[in-house]
N, C-alpha and C positions, 0 to 999 in steps of 0.2 A: 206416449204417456211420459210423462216428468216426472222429476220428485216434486213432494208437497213441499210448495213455499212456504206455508201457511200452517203445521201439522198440529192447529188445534179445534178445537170447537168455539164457534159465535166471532163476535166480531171485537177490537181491542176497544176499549175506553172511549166514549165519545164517537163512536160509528155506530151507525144505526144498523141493527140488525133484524129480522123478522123472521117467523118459525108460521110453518102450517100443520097442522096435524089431519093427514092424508088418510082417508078410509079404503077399506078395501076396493083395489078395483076403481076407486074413482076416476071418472071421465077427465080424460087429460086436458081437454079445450074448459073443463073451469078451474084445473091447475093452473093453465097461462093466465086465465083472465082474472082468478087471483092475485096472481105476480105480477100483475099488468096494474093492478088498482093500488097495491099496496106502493109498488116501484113507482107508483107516475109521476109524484113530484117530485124523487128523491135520484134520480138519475136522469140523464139527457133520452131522448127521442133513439136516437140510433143504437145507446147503450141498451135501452128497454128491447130495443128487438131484441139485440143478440141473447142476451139473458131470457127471453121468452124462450127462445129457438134453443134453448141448454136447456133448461128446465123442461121443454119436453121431452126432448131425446131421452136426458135422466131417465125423467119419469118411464115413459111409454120401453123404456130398455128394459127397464130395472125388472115391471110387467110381466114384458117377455119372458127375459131370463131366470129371476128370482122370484125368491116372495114379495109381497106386496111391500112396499116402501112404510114407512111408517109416519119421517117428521121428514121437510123440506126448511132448510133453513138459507135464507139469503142475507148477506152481509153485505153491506158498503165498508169498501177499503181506498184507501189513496189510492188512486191508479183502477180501478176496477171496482169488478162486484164478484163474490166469493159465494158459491152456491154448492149445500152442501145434500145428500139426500140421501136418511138411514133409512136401513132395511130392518127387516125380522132375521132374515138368512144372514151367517155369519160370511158366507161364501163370498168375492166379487163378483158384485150387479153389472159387470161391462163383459158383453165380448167380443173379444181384440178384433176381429172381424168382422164390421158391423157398421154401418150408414152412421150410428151414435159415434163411433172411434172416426169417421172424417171428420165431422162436423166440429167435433172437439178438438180437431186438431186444427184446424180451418178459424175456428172464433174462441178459442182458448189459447192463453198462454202457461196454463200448466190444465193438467187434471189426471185424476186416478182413483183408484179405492184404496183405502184405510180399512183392512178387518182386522176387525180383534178376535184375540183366540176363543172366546168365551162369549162372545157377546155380537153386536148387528154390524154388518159392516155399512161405511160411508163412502159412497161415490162423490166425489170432490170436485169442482171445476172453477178454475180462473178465468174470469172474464175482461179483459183490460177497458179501458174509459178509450182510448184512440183505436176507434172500432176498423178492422181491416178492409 
């Protein structure tokens, strides 16, 4: 895990950004094929995988370990694509121990959670454009 590059919400001025609003429990293979419709013109072929493959780890972790996620939000940045995904639980949705923690570390150039003391926390992941 890194620190956040990135330490805000959505994407800067003139980058396209996109939000899902995630239902309990929703089935993870139409999270991807969401991300999959939304991202297809707006990123390259090999960038769409990898950002599929984060976005379900997110997901299908967050599942496991916490409450249900609430909003997915993916951003286009210079350099990458910025994939963010709140919780209900204030707790961090990652653990350290855990097939999500390779992969992230494997096709991420940063990622982490963001909790707030009061409020949902965010699972954070950086996905670079020069895919490994």
């Amino acid at each position: 895990m890194s620190a956040d590059p990135i330490p805000r919400t959505g994407a800067p001025a003139g980058h396209p950004s996109w939000e899902l609003v995630l239902t309990d429990q929703q089935d993870v293979a139409a999270v991807r094929r969401a991300v999959q419709e939304l991202l297809a013109t707006a990123v390259p072929d090999e960038l769409l995988d990898d950002v599929v493959v984060v976005v379900s780890e997110l997901v299908s972790n967050t599942y496991s370990h916490s409450q249900d996620p609430r909003l997915l939000r993916v951003s286009r940045f210079p350099g990458g694509v910025r994939v963010e995904l709140e919780g209900a639980d204030p707790s961090p949705a990652l653990v350290d121990e855990s097939r999500t923690v390779l992969v992230l570390d494997r096709l991420c150039t940063g990622w982490g959670v963001l909790a707030e003391p009061n409020g949902p926390s965010r699972a954070w992941a950086q996905v670079p454009d020069d895919v490994r």
